[in-house]
mmCIF file of the N, C-alpha and C atoms, coordinates in Angstrom:
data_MODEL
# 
_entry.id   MODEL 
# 
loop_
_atom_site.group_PDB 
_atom_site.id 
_atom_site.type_symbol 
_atom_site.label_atom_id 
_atom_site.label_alt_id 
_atom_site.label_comp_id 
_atom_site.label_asym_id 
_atom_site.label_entity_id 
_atom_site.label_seq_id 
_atom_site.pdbx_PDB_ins_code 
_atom_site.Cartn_x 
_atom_site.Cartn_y 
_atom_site.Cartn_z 
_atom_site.occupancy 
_atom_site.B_iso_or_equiv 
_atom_site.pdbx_formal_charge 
_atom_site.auth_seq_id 
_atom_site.auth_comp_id 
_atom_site.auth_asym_id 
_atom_site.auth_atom_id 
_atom_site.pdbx_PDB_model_num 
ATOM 1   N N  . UNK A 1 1  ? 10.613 18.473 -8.487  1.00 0.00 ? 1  UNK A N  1 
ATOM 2   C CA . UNK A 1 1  ? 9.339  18.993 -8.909  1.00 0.00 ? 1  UNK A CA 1 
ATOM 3   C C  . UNK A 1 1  ? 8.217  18.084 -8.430  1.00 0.00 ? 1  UNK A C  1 
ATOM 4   N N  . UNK A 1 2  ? 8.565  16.359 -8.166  1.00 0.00 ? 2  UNK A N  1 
ATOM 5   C CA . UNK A 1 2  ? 7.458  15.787 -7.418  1.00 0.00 ? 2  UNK A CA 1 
ATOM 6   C C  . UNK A 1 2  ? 6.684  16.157 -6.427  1.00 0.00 ? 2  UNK A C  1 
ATOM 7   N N  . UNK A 1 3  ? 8.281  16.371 -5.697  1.00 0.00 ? 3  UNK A N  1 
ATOM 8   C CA . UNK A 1 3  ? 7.819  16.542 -4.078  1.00 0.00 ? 3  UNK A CA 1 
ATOM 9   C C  . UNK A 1 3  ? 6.711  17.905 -3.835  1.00 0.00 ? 3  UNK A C  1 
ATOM 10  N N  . UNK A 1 4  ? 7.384  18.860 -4.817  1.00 0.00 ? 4  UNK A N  1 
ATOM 11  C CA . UNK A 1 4  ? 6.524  20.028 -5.076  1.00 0.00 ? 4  UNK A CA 1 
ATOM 12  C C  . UNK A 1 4  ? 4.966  19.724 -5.105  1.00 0.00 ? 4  UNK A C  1 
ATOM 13  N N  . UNK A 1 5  ? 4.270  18.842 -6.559  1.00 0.00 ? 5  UNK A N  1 
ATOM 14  C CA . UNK A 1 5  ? 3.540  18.613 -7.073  1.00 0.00 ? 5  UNK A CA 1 
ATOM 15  C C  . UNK A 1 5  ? 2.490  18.029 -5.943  1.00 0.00 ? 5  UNK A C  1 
ATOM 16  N N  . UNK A 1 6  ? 3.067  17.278 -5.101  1.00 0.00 ? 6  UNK A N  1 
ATOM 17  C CA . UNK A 1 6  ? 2.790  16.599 -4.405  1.00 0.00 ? 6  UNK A CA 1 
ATOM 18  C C  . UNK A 1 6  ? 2.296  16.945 -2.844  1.00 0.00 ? 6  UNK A C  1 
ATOM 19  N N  . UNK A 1 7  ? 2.897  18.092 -2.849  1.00 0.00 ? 7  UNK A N  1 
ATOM 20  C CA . UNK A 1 7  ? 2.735  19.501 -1.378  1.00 0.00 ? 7  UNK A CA 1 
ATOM 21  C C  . UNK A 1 7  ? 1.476  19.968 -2.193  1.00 0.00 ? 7  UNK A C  1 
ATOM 22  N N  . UNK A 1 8  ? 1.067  20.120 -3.241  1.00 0.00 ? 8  UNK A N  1 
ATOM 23  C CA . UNK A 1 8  ? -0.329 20.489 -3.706  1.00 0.00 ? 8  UNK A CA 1 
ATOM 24  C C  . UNK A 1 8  ? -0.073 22.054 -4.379  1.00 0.00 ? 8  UNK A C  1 
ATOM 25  N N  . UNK A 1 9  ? 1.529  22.311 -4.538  1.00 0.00 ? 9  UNK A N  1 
ATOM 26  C CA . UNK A 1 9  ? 1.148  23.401 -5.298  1.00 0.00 ? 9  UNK A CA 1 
ATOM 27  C C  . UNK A 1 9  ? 0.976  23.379 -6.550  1.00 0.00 ? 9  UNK A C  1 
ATOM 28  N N  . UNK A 1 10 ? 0.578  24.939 -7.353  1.00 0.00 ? 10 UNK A N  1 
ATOM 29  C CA . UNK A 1 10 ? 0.102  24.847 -8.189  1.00 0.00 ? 10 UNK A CA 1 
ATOM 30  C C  . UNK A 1 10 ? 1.412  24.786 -9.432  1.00 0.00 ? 10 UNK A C  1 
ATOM 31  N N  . UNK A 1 11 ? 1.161  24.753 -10.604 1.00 0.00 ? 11 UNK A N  1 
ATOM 32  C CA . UNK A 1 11 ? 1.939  25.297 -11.219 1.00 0.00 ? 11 UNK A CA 1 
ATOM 33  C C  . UNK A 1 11 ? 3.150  26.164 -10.959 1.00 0.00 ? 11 UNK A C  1 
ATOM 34  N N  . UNK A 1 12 ? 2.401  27.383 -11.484 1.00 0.00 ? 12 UNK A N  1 
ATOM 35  C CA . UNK A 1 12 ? 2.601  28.737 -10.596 1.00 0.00 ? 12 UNK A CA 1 
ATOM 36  C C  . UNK A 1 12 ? 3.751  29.234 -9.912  1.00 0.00 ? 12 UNK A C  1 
ATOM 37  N N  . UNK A 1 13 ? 3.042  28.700 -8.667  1.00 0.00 ? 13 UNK A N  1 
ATOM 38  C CA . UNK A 1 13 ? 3.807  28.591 -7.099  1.00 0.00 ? 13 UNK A CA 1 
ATOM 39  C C  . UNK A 1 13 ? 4.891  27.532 -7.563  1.00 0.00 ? 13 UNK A C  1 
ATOM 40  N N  . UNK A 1 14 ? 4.874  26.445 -7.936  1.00 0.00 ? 14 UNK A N  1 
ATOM 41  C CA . UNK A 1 14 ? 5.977  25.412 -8.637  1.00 0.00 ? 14 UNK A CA 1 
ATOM 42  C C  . UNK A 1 14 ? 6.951  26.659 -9.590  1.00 0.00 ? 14 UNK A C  1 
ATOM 43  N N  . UNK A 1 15 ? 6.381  26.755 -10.556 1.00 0.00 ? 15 UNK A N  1 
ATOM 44  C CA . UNK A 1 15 ? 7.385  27.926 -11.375 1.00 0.00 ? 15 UNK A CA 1 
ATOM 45  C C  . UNK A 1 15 ? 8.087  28.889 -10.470 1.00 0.00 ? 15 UNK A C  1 
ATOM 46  N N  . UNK A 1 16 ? 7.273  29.318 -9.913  1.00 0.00 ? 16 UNK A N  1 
ATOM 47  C CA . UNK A 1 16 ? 7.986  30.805 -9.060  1.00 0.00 ? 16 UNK A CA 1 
ATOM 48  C C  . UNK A 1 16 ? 9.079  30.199 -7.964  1.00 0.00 ? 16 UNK A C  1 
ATOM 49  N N  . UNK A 1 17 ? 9.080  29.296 -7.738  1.00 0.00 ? 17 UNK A N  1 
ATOM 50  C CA . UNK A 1 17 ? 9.842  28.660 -6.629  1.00 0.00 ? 17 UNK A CA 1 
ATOM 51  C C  . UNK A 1 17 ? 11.280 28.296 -7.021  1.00 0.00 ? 17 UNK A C  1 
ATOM 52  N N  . UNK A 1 18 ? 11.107 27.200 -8.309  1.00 0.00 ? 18 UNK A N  1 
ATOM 53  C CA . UNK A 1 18 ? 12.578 26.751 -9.307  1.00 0.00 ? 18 UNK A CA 1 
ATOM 54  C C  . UNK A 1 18 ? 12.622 27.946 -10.370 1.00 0.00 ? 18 UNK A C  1 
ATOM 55  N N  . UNK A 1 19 ? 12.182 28.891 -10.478 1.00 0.00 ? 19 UNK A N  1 
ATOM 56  C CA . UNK A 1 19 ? 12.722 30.160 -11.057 1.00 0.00 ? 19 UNK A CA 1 
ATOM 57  C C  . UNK A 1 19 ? 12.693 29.743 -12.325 1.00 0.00 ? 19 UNK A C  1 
ATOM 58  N N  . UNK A 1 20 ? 11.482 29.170 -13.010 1.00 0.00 ? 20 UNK A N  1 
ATOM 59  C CA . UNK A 1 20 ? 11.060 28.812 -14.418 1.00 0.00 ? 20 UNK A CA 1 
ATOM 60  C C  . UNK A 1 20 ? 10.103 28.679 -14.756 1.00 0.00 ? 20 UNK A C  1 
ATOM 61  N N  . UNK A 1 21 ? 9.301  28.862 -16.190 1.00 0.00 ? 21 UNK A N  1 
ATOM 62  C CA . UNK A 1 21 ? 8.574  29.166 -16.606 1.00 0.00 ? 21 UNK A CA 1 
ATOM 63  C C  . UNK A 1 21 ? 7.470  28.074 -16.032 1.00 0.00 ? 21 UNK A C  1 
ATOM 64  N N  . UNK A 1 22 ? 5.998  28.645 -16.073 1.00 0.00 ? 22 UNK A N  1 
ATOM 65  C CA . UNK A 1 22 ? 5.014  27.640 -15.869 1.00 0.00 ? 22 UNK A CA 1 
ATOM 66  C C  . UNK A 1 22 ? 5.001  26.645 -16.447 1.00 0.00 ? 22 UNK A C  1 
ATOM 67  N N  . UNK A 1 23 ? 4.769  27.459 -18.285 1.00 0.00 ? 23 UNK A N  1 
ATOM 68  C CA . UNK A 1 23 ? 4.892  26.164 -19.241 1.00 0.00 ? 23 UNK A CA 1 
ATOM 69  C C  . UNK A 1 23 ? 6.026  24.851 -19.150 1.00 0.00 ? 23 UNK A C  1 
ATOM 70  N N  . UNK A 1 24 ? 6.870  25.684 -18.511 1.00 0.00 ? 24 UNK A N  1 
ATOM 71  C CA . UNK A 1 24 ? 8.169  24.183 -18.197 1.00 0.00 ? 24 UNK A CA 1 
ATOM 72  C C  . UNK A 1 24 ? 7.604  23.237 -17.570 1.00 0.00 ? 24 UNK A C  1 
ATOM 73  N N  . UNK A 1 25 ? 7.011  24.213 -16.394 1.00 0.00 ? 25 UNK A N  1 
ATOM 74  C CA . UNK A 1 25 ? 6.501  23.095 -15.092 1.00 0.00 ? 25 UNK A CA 1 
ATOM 75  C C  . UNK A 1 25 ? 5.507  21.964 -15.768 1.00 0.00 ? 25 UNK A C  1 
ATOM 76  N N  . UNK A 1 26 ? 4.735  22.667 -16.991 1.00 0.00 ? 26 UNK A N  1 
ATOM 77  C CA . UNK A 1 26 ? 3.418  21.450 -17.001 1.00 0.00 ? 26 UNK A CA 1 
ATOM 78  C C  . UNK A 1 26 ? 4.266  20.861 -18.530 1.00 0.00 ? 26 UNK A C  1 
ATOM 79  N N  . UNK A 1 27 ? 5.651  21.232 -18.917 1.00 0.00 ? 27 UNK A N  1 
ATOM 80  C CA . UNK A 1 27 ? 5.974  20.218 -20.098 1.00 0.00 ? 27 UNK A CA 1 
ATOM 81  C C  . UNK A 1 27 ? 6.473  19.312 -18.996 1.00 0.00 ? 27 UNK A C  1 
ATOM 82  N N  . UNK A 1 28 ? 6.954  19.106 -17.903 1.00 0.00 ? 28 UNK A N  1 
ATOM 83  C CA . UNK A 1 28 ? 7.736  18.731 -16.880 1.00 0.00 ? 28 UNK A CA 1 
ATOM 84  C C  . UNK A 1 28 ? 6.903  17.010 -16.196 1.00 0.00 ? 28 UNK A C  1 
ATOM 85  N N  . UNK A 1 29 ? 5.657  18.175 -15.772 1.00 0.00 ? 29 UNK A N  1 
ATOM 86  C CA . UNK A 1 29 ? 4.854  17.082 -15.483 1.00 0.00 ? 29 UNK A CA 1 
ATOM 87  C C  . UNK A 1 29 ? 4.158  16.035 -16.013 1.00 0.00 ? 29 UNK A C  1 
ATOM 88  N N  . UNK A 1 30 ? 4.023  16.787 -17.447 1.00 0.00 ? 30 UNK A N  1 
ATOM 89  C CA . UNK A 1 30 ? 3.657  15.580 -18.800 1.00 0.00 ? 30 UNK A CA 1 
ATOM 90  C C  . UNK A 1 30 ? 4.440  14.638 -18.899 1.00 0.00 ? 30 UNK A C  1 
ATOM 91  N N  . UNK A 1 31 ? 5.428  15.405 -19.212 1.00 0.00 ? 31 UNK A N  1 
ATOM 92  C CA . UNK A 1 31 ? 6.872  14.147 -19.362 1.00 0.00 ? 31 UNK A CA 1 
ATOM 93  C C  . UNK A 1 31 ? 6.451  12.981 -18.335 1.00 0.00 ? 31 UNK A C  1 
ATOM 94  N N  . UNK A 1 32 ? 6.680  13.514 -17.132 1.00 0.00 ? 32 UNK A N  1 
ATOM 95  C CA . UNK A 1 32 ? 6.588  12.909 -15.825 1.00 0.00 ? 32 UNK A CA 1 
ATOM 96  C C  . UNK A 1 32 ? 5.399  11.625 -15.986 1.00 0.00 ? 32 UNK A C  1 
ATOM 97  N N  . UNK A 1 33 ? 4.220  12.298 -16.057 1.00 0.00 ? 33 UNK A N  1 
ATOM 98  C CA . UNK A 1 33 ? 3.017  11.697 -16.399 1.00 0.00 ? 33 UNK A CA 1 
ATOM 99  C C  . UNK A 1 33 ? 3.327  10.298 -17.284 1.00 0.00 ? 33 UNK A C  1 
ATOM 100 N N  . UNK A 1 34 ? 4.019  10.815 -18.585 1.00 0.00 ? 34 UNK A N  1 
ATOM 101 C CA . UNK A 1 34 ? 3.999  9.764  -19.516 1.00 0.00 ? 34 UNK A CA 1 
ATOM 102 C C  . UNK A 1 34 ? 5.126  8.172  -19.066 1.00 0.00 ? 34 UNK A C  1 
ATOM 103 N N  . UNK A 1 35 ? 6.131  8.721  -18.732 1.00 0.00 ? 35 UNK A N  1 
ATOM 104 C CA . UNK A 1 35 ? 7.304  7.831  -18.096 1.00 0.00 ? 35 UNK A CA 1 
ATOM 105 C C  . UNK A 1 35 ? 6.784  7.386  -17.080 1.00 0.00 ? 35 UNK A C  1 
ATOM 106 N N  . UNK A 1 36 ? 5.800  7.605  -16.615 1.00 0.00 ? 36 UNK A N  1 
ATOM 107 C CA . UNK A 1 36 ? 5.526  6.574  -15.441 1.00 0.00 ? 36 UNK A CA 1 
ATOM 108 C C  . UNK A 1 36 ? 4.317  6.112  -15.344 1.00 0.00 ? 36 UNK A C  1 
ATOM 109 N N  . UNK A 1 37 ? 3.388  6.137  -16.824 1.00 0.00 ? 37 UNK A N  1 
ATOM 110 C CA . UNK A 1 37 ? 2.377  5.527  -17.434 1.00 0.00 ? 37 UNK A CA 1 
ATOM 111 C C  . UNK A 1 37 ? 1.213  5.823  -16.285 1.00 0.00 ? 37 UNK A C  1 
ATOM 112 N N  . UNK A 1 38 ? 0.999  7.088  -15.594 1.00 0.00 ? 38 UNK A N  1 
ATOM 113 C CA . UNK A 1 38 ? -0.132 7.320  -15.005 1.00 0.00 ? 38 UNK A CA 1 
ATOM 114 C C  . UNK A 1 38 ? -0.441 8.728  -16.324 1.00 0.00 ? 38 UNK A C  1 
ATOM 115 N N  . UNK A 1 39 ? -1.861 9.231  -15.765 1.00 0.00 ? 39 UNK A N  1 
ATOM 116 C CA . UNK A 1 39 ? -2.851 9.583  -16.765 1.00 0.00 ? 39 UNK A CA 1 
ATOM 117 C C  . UNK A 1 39 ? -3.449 10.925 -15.993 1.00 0.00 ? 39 UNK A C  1 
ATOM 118 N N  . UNK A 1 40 ? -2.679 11.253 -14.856 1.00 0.00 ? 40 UNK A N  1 
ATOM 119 C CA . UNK A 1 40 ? -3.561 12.699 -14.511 1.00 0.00 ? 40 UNK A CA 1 
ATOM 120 C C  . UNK A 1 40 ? -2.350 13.391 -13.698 1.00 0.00 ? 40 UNK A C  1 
ATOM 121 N N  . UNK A 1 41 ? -2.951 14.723 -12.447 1.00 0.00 ? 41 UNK A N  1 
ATOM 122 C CA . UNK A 1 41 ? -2.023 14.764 -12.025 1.00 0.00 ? 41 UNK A CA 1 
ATOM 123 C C  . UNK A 1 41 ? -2.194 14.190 -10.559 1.00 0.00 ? 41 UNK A C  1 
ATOM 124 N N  . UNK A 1 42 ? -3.412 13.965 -10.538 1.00 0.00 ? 42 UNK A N  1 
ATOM 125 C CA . UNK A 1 42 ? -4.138 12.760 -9.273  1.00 0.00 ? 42 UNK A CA 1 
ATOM 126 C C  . UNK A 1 42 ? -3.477 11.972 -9.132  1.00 0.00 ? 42 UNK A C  1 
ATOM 127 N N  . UNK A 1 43 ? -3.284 11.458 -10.133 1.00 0.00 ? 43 UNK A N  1 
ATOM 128 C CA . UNK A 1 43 ? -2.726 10.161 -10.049 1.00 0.00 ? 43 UNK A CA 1 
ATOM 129 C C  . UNK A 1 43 ? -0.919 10.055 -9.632  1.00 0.00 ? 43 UNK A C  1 
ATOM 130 N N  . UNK A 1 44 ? -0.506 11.316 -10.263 1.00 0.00 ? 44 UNK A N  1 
ATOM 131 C CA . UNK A 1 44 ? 0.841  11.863 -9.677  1.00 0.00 ? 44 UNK A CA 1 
ATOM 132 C C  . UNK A 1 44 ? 1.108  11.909 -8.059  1.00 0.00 ? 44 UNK A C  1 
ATOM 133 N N  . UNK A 1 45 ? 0.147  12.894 -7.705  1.00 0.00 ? 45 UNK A N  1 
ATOM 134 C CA . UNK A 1 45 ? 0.211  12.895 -6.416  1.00 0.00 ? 45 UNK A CA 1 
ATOM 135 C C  . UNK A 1 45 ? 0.095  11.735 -5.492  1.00 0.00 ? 45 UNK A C  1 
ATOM 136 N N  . UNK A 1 46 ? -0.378 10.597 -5.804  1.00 0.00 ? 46 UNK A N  1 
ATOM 137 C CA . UNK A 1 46 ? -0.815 9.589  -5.111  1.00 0.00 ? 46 UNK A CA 1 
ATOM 138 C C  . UNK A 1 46 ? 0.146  8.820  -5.269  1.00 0.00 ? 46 UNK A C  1 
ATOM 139 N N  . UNK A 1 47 ? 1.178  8.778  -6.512  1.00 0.00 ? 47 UNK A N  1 
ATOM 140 C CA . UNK A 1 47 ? 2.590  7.918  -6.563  1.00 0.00 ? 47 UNK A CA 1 
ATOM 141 C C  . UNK A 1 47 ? 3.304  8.742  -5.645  1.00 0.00 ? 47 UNK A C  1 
ATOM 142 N N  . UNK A 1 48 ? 3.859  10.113 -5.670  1.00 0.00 ? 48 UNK A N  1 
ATOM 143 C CA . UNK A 1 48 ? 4.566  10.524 -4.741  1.00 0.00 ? 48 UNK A CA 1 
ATOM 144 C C  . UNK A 1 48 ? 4.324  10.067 -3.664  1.00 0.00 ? 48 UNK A C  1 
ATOM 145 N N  . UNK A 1 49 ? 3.051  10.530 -2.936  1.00 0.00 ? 49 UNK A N  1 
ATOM 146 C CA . UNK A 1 49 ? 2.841  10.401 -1.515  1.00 0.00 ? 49 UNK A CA 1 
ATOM 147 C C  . UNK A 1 49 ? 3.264  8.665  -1.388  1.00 0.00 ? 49 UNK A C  1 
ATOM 148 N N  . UNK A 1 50 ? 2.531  7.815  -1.720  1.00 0.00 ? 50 UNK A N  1 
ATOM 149 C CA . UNK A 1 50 ? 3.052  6.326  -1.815  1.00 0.00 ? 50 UNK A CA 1 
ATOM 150 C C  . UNK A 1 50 ? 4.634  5.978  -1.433  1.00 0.00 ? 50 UNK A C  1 
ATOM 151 N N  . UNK A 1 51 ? 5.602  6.934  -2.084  1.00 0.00 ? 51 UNK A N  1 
ATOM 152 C CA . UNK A 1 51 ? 6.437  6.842  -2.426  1.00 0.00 ? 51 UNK A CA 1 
ATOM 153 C C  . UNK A 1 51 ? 7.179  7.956  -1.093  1.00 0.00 ? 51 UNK A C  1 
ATOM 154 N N  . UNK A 1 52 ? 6.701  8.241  -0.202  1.00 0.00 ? 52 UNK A N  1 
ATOM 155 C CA . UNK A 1 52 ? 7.193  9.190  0.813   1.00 0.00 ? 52 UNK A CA 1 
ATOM 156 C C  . UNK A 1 52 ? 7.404  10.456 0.380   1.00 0.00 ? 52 UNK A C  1 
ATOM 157 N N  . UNK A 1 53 ? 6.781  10.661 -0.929  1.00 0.00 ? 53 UNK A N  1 
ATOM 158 C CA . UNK A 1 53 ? 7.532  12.161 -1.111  1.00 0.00 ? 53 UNK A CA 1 
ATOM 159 C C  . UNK A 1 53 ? 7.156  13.282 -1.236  1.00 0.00 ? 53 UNK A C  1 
ATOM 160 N N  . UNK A 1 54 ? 6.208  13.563 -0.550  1.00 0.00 ? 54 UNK A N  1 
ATOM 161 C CA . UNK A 1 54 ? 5.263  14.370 -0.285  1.00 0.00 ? 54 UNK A CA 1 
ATOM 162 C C  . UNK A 1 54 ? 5.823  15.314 1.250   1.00 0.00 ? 54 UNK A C  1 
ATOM 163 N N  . UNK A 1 55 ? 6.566  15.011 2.135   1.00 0.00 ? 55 UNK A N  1 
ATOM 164 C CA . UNK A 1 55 ? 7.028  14.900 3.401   1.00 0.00 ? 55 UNK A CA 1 
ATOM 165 C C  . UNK A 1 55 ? 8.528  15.344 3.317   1.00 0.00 ? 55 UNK A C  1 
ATOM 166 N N  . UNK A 1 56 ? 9.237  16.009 2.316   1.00 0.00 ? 56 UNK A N  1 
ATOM 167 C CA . UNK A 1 56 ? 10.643 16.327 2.477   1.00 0.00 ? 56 UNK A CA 1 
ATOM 168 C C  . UNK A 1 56 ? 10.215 17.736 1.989   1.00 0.00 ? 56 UNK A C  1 
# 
């Protein structure tokens, strides 16, 4: 779901893709958010990409 997040799609397009609900996607990314003590989803994207994973 990073790498997803991180290609810039939305929700949405994230849900419709892994064949689950939106609301999953953004309990998903909260989670995400919190375990790795960043604070947006800016800030998400900018660990992925950092992290090469933006590119698979």
């Amino acid at each position: 779901m990073l790498r997803l997040v991180a290609k810039g799609l939305s929700y949405k397009q994230i849900a419709e893709r892994l064949v689950i609900s939106h609301r999953t996607v953004q309990n998903h990314v909260q989670n995400t958010l919190g375990k790795l003590q960043l604070h947006n989803r800016v800030e998400l994207v900018r660990y992925a990409i950092e992290r090469g994973l933006d590119d698979a």
